[in-house]
Structures are given as structure tokens and as C-alpha cells.
C-alpha positions in Angstrom: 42.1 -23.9 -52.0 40.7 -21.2 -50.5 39.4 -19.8 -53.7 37.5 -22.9 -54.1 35.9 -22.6 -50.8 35.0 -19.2 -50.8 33.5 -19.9 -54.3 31.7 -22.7 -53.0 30.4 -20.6 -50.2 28.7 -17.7 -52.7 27.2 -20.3 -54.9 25.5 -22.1 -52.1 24.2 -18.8 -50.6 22.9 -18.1 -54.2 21.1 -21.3 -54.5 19.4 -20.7 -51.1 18.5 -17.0 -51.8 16.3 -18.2 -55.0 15.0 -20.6 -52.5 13.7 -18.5 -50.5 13.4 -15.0 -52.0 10.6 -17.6 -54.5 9.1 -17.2 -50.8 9.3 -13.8 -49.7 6.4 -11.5 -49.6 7.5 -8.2 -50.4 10.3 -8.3 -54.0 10.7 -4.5 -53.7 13.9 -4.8 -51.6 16.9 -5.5 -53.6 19.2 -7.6 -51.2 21.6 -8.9 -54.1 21.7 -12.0 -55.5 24.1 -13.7 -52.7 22.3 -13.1 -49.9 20.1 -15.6 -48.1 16.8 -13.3 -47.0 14.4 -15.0 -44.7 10.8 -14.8 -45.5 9.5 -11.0 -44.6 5.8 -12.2 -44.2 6.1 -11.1 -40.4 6.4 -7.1 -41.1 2.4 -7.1 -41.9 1.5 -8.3 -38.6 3.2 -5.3 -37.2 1.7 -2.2 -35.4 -1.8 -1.2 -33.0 -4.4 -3.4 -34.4 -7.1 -0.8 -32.7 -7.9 2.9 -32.0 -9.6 4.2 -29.0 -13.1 5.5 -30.2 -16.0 6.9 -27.8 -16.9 10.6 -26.0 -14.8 13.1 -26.1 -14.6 15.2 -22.7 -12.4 18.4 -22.0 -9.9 18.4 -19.3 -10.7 21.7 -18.5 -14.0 21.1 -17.3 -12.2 19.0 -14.6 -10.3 21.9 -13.4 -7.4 22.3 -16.0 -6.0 25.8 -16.4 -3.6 27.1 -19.5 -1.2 28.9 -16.7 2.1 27.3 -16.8 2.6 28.3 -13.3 -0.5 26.2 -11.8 -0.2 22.7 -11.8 -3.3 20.8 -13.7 -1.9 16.6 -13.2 -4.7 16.2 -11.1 -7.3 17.8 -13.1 -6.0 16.0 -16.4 -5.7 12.9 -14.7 -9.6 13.1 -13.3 -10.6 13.6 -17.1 -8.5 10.5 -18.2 -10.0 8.4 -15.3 -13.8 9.4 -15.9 -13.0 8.6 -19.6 -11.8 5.5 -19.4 -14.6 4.9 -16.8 -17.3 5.7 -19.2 -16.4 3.0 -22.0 -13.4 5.0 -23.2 -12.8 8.0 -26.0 -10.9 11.3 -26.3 -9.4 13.7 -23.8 -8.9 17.2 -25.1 -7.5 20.8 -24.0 -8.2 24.0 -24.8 -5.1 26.1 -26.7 -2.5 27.3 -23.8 0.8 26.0 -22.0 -0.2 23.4 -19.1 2.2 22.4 -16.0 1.7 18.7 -15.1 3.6 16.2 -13.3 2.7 12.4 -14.3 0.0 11.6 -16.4 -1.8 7.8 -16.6 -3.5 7.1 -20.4 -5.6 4.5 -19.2 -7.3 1.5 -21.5 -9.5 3.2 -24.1 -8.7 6.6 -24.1 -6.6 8.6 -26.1 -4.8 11.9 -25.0 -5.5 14.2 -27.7 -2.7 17.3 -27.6 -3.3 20.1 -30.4 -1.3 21.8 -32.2 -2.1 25.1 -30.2 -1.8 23.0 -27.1 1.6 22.5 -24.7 2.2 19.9 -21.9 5.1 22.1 -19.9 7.1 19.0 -17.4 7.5 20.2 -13.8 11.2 19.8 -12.8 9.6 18.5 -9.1 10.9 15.1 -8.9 8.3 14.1 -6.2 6.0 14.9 -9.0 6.7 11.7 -10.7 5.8 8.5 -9.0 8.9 5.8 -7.9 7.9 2.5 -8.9 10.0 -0.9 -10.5 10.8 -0.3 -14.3 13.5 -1.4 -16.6 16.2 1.4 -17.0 19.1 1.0 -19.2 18.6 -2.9 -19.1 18.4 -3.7 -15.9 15.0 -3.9 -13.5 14.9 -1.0 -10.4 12.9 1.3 -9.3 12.9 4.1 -11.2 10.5 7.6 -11.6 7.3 7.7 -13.9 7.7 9.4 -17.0 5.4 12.6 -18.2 3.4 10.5 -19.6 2.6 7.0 -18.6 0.9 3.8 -20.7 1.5 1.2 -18.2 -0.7 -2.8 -18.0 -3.3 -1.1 -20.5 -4.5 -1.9 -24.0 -5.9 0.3 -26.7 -4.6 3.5 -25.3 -3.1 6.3 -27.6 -1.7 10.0 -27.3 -1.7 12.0 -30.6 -2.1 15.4 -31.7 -0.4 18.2 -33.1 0.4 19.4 -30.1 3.9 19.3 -27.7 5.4 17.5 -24.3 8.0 19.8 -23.4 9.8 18.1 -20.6 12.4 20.9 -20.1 15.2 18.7 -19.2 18.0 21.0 -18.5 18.1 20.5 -14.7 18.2 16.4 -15.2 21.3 17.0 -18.2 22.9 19.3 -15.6 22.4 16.8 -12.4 23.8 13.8 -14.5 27.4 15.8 -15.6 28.0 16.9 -12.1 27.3 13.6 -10.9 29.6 11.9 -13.5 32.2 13.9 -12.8 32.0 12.9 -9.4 31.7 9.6 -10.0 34.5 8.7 -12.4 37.1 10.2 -9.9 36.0 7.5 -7.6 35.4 4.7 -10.6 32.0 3.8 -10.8 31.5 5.6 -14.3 29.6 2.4 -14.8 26.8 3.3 -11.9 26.4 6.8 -12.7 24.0 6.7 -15.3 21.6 4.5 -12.8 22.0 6.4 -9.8 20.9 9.6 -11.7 17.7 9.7 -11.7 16.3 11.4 -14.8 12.7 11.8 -15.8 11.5 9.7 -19.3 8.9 11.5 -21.8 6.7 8.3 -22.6 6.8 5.0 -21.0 4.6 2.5 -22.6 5.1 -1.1 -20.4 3.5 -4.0 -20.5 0.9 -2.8 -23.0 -1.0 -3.5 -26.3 -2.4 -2.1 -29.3 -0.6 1.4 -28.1 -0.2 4.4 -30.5 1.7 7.6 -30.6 1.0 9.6 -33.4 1.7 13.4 -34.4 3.5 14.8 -30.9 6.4 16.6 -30.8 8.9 15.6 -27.8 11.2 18.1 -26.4 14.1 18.6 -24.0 13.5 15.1 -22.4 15.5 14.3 -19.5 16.2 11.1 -20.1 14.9 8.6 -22.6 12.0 10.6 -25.3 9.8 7.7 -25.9 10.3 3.9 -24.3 8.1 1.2 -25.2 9.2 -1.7 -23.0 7.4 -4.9 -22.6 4.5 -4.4 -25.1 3.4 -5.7 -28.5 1.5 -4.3 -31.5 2.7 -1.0 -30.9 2.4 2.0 -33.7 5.2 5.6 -33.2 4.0 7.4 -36.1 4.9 11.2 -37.2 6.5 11.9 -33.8 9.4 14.3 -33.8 11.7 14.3 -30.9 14.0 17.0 -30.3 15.9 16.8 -27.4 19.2 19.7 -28.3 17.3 22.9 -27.7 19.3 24.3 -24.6 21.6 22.5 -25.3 22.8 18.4 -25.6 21.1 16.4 -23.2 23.0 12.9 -22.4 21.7 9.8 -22.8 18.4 11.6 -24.4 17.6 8.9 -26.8 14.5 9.4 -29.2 12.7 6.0 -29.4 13.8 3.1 -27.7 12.3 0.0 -28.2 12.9 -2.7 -25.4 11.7 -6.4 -25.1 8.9 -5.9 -27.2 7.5 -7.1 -30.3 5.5 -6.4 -33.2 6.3 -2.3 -33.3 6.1 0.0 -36.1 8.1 3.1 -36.2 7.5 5.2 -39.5 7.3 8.9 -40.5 9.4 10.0 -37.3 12.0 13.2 -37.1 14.3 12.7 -34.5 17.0 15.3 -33.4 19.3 14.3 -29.8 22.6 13.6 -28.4 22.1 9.8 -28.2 20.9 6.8 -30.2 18.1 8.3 -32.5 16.2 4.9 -33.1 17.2 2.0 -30.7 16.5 -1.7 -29.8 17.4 -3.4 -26.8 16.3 -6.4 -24.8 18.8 -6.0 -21.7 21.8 -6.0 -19.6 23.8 -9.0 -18.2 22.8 -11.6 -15.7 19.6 -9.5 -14.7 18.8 -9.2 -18.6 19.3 -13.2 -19.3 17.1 -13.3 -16.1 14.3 -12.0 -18.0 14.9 -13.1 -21.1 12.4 -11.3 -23.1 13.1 -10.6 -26.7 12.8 -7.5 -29.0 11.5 -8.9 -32.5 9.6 -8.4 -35.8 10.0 -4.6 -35.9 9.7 -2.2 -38.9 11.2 1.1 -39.1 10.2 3.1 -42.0 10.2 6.5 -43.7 12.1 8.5 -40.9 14.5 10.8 -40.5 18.0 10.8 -37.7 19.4 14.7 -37.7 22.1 14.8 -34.7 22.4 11.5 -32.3 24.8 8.6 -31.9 22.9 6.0 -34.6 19.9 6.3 -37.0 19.6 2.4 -36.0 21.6 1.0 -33.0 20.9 -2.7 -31.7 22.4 -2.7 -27.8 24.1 -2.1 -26.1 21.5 -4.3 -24.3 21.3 -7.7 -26.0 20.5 -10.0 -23.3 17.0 -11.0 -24.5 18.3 -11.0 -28.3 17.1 -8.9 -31.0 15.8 -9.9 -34.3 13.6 -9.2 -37.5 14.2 -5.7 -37.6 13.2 -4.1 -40.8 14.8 -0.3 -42.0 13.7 1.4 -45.1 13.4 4.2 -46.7 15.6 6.5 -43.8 17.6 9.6 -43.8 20.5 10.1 -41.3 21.6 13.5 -41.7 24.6 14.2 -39.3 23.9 11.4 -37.5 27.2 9.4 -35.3 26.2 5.6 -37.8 23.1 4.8 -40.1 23.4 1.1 -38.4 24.9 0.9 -35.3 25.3 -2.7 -33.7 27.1 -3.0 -30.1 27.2 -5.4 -27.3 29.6 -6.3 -24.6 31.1 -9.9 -23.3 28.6 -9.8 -20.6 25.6 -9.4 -22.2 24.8 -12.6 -24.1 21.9 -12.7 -26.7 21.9 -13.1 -30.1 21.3 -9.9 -32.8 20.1 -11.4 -36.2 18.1 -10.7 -39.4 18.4 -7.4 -39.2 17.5 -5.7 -42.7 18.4 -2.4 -43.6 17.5 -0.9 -47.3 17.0 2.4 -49.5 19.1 5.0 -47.2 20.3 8.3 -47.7 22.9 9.6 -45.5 25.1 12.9 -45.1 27.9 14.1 -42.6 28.0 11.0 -40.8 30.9 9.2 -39.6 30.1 5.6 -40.4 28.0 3.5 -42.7 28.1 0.7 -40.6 29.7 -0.3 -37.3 30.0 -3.8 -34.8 31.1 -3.9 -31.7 31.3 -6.7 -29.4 33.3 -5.3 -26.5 31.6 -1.5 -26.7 32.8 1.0 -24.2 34.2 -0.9 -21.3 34.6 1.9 -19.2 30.8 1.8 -18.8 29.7 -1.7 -20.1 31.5 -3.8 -17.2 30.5 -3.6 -13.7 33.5 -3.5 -11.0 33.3 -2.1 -7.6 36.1 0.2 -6.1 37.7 -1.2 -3.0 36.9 1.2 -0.7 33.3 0.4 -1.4 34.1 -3.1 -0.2 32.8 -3.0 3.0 29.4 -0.9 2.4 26.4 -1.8 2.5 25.2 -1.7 -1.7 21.7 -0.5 -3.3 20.0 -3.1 -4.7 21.0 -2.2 -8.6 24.4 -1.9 -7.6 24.3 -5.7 -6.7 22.2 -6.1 -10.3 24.9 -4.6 -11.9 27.7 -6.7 -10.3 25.9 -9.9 -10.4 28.2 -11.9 -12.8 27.1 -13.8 -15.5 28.3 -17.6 -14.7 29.6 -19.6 -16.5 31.2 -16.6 -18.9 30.1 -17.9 -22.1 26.6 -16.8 -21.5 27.8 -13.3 -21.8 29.3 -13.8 -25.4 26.9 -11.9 -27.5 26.3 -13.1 -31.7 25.8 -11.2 -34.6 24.3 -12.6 -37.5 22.7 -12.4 -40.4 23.0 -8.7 -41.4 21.9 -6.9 -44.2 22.4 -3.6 -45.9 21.3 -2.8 -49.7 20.6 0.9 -51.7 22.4 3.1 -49.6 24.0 6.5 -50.9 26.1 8.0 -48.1 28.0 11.6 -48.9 31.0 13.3 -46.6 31.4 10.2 -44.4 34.5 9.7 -42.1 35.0 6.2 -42.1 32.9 3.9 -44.3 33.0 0.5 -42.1 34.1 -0.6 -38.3 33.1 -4.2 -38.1 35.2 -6.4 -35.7 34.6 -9.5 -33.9 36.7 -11.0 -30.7 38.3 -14.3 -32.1 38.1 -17.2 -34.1 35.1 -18.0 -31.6 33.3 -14.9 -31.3 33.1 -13.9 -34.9 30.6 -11.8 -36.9 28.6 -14.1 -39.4 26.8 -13.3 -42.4 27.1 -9.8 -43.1 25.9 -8.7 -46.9 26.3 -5.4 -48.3 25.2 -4.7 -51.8 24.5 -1.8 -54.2 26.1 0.7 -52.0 27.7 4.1 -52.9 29.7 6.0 -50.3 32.1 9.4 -49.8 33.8 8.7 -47.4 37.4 9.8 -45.9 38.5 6.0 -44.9 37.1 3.0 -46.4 37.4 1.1 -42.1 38.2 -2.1 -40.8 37.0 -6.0 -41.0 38.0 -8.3 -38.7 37.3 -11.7 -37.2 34.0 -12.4 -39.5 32.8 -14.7 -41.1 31.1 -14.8 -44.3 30.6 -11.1 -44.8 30.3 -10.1 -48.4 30.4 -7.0 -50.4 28.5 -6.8 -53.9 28.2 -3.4 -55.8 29.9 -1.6 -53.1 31.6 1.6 -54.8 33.9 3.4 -52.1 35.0 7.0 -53.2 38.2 7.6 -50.5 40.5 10.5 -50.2 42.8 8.4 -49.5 42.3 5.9 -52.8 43.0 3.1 -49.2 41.1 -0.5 -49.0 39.6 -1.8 -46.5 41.5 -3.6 -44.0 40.9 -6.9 -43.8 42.2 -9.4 -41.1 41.4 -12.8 -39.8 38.2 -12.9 -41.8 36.4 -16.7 -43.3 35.0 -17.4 -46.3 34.4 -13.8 -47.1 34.3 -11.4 -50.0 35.5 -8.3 -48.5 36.4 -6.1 -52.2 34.8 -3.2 -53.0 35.6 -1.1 -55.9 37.6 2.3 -54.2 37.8 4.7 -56.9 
């Protein structure tokens, strides 16, 4: 009987996949013949629709000096202002190393760093304006980044040239603080009550671009785009281990927005190399603000915890995402999909496609319940009786009733990938016969790997052309799984 319905299941998919693959704008992606693929016409709408155009003026005339021992924020920032003033166009610098606090690209202008040319970050925290942002999901007030694209439209930065925000002192504040901080169990506030300095916010923006820069040492988050649309990261390279491994020093992170193309990037840190989020528990489902129709192409993840991660922060939901044409060389995952029972939102269609991947540990992993230790807010009783800051009440608020904190994953797939020296091939696992993974489709996949993994709790997740080459000669393991056709040929 269950033969029957599992056969049942793949012909139906089948049917529905001529359906609407007939439909589908772009054939060049081979998904397999059992897997239902929604209509891709929404990955040409993506990206800046415009380009700042206009004068072009030199910051130096406004007082910038190459002397990485002067500060020149002010003088930069008068050059961007009389810009943008003037009906817009390009701010230059002359070839040297310049020390600047926080910098404002306003509407129009675009920042324009050579390659001989060297934005040094000053570790002076008072430097960077406080005001309310979104930081790791949740809304507080937070420091400016180096450089800041905030309410504006048409605004770029682009170049050849370098932010180097020397983040050393911020990695070193944060491990001294976590230290403290899980002795007394609040490893769960730690990462909010160290304050660390971004390298590019872009919030509540359109038609933004960042082409060409190189990002360096950041001391928190390289490059955050959060609350924006029709947004273009183009030939950046981020590398955020010289000196050493920064935490939590992701390269791109793309939050609550929509219509954003990432392609031709290099990215090289100690956290999630390319990541979407829409955020965190009841202060994320407050918002309510989606991350969708996103396209990341022609990149490449070196060190860093997932070449593609969706979450942790899933509050808003997270879907369309389009990957192809990656490399993820010793990189933690090339997809990475995590959530926790408190989060809520739904992560769906989410496409990834022609991959090459060395030295990493998984192909693919799904978590539900990731890292509890920091995903789940609980206060210490001998904090009972203080009096709390206001994101340590954001992070306690619960989310009521529960079930709005159930996250879903759906409608996943994975085609063309060629992954050598990999640990463990697969770690996909739902909660229970409520909270399962749905409709997971991996085909034409070839993989080294040491382990072939885990499945459990899904439902309809299918493998077709999926050759696993174990040291072990082991299956996968399979448990509690519907409808699903989980056999790959292990040689």
C-alpha cells in the first residue's frame, strides 16, 4: 500500500511539473523530472533599476587628507552632502589611506573608492552614531555602520578601492564578554549587548548598488541590506579572517527585503557567507516583513558557516531565492536552512543549481530547533528582580499562543551539484509528525563524502540521480519520513 502511494505521489508531482515547467521562463535549470518548479518569471525584476549620474566632485577639496592618523568623516561627508545637493553624481578621493568614522551616501550620489584608494574604520565607538536598527532580528538601537545608505534612493558605493574596518578590538570585546556572560547564562544576550560596528547598512532604501569594494576585518555584519528593494551587490569581496576570525562577521546579509541581486561576489569569514533573514520571534512576527524574489549568482564562499543559509531569523518568511552557478570552497554547508520553535515564518521555494563544492562538511542541512543555547531567550533568576534594557524584554517577549513560533520548510530544491571531500552529505530533520519538512528534491547530484547523513520527519523529499561515494559504503538514515523517495545510489 505504501508503494502505491508513494507511486502515486511521483506521478502526480510529474504531471504538475510539465504543467508548469510549459510555463517557466528560463529551461536552462535542470530541476528533474519530479519536481514541481514554480514559474521563475520574478528573477528579471530583480536588482537597482538606476545609477546615480551627474558632477563629479573630490573630497579632498572639502578638506580630506590621505593621513590615516587625521580623521576626514567630516570632510567626506561635506562632499557627499554638496553632491547630493547639486542634483547628485560622483564623490572621488585621491590615492592614500583615509581615517573616517560614519559616512551618509545620500540620494543620487555615488561613493566612488579606487583601487589606489583605502577607507581605514576608526575603532572610536562615539564615532558611529546610536540610532534604532534591526540587529540579529530584533529592532534596538544600535551604532551606524562605516558606511551608511539609510531612507534614500538611487545611491551607490563602487570602486576598486577598500573599507577596511579593522575589527579586531570589536572580535576581542565580544569573546571577553561571552565568556562572561555564559557563566551567568545569558549566552543568548551576549551577542546584542555587544555592540559591534557593521561595514554597510543599506535600510529602508531603493535602487541601491554596491559594486567592486573590497570589505575587510568588519566588526560585525560586512554588508546588511535591510528593509530595501531593487537592490544590486555585485563583484564585492568580503574578507573578514585577516587577524584572525572575527565572530558573527557575516559577508552579506540580506534582511526583510526584496528584489536583491547578489552575483560575482568572493566572500571569505567566520560566519554565514551569504545569508537571508526576515527576523526573530515575537518582535520579528511584529514586523512581519518578508525577504523574497532574490537571486544569487556566480559567487564564490571560501571559509564561513554556509555558502547559502536561510535563518536563523524566519519570522517574516523567506521565499524565491534563486542560487546558481556557486562555489563553496571550505565552506561549513553549500545550503544551510535553520530556524527555531520560536521564530515562526515560513522558508519556501528556494532553488539551488549548478554548484561546485570542496572541503565542506555538508551538502545540505535543516534545522528546526538550531542552537538552543542561543536561539531561546530565558532570564537567570538572579536577574529577576532588575530592572531590564529594553531588548532584553524584546528577547523575552514570548510568542503566544506557541504555534506561531513553529517555523515551515518547503518546497526545496537542489540540482547539478558536484561536491568533493565532504564530511557528511545530508542533515535534514524535522520535529514531529506536525512540524515536518515538505517537499524537498534533489537531483543529478554527485558527492565525496565520509557519511551519506540523516532524514527524518519529512515529507515528500525525493532523491533522483543522486550518486553518493562514502567511505563507509553506509545509506542514508531514514526515519519517520511520508511519501518519500529517500535512495540514492552509494557506491
Amino acid at each position: 500500500m505504501k508503494r502505491k502511494i508513494m507511486l502515486f505521489a511521483l506521478i502526480a508531482t510529474g504531471i504538475l511539473a510539465v504543467c508548469i515547467l510549459s510555463q517557466a521562463k528560463d529551461s536552462s535549470y535542470d530541476w528533474g523530472n519530479t519536481s514541481p518548479v514554480n514559474d521563475l518569471a520574478w528573477t528579471k525584476q530583480v536588482g537597482s533599476r538606476l545609477q546615480p549620474a551627474g558632477q563629479t566632485l573630490s573630497a579632498n577639496s572639502f578638506g580630506a587628507i590621505a593621513d590615516s592618523t587625521v580623521l576626514s568623516t567630516e570632510a567626506i561627508q561635506k562632499a557627499i552632502d554638496s553632491c547630493a545637493a547639486n542634483g547628485g553624481g560622483t564623490v572621488t578621493l585621491q590615492s592614500g589611506y583615509y581615517l573616517t568614522g560614519a559616512l551618509f551616501i545620500k540620494s543620487g550620489v555615488n561613493l566612488r573608492l579606487d583601487k589606489d584608494v583605502t577607507l581605514l574604520a576608526t575603532p572610536d565607538i562615539h564615532c558611529y552614531p546610536e540610532f534604532r536598527s534591526r540587529i540579529a532580528g530584533i529592532e534596538m538601537i544600535w551604532p551606524s555602520a562605516v558606511i551608511n545608505i539609510i531612507g534614500q534612493k538611487n545611491a551607490s558605493v563602487s570602486g576598486e578601492g577598500r573599507l577596511d574596518c579593522r575589527g579586531k578590538s570589536w572580535w576581542n570585546k565580544y569573546w571577553e564578554m561571552r565568556r562572561s556572560y555564559e557563566t551567568k547564562g545569558l549566552r543568548w544576550v551576549v551577542d546584542y549587548d555587544c555592540k559591534r560596528i557593521r561595514g554597510i547598512l543599506v535600510e529602508e532604501s531603493s535602487d541601491i548598488s554596491l559594486t567592486g569594494i573590497t570589505l575587510m576585518r568588519t566588526g560585525f555584519w560586512g554588508c546588511h541590506v535591510l528593509y530595501s528593494d531593487h537592490c544590486t551587490v555585485k563583484g564585492i569581496t568580503v574578507d573578514n579572517n585577516i587577524g584572525g576570525h572575527g565572530p558573527s562577521t557575516d559577508g552579506i546579509d540580506i534582511d526583510s527585503s526584496t528584489n536583491i541581486l547578489i552575483e560575482d561576489c568572493i566572500i571569505d569569514c567566520n560566519d554565514d557567507n551569504i545569508c537571508i533573514k526576515s527576523g526573530r520571534d515575537a518582535d520579528g512576527l511584529r514586523v512581519n516583513r518578508p525577504t523574497e524574489n532574490v537571486v544569487i549568482r556566480n559567487c564564490t564562499a571560501r571559509s564561513g558557516a554556509g555558502l547559502v543559509t536561510c535563518g536563523s531569523e524566519t519570522s517574516g518568511s523567506i521565499r524565491n531565492i534563486l542560487c546558481s552557478d556557486l562555489k563553496a570552497q571550505g565552506t561549513s554547508t553549500v545550503l544551510r536552512l535553520k530556524s527555531a520553535l520560536s521564530r515562526g515564518g515560513t522558508v519556501e521555494n528556494i532553488y539551488v543549481t549548478r554548484i561546485k563544492a570542496d572541503s565542506v562538511r555538508h551538502v545540505l542541512t535543516a534545522e528546526l530547533n538550531w542552537n538552543p543555547s542561543y536561539s531561546y531567550s530565558k532570564l537567570p533568576d538572579s536577574f529577576q528582580t532588575e530592572e531590564l534594557p529594553e531588548h532584553w524584554k524584546t528577547l523575552l517577549t514570548p510568542v503566544e499562543p506557541a504555534y506561531k513560533g513553529y517555523p515551515r520548510f518547503r518546497n526545496v530544491y537542489l540540482s547539478q551539484i558536484e561536491a568533493t571531500h565532504v564530511t557528511e552529505f545530508i542533515s535534514a530533520s524535522g520535529i514531529n509528525d506536525s512540524l515536518r519538512l515538505e517537499n524537498f528534491y534533489l537531483h543529478d547530484i554527485k558527492a565525496q563524502t565520509l557519511k551519506a547523513g540523516k532524514i527524518s520527519f519529512c515529507k515528500n523529499f525525493n532523491m533522483t540521480e543522486v550518486t553518493l561515494s562514502t567511505a563507509d559504503r553506509r545509506p542514508i538514515i531514514s526515519e519517520n519520513n511520508l511519501y518519500s523517495n529517500i535512495h540514492p545510489t552509494i557506491n
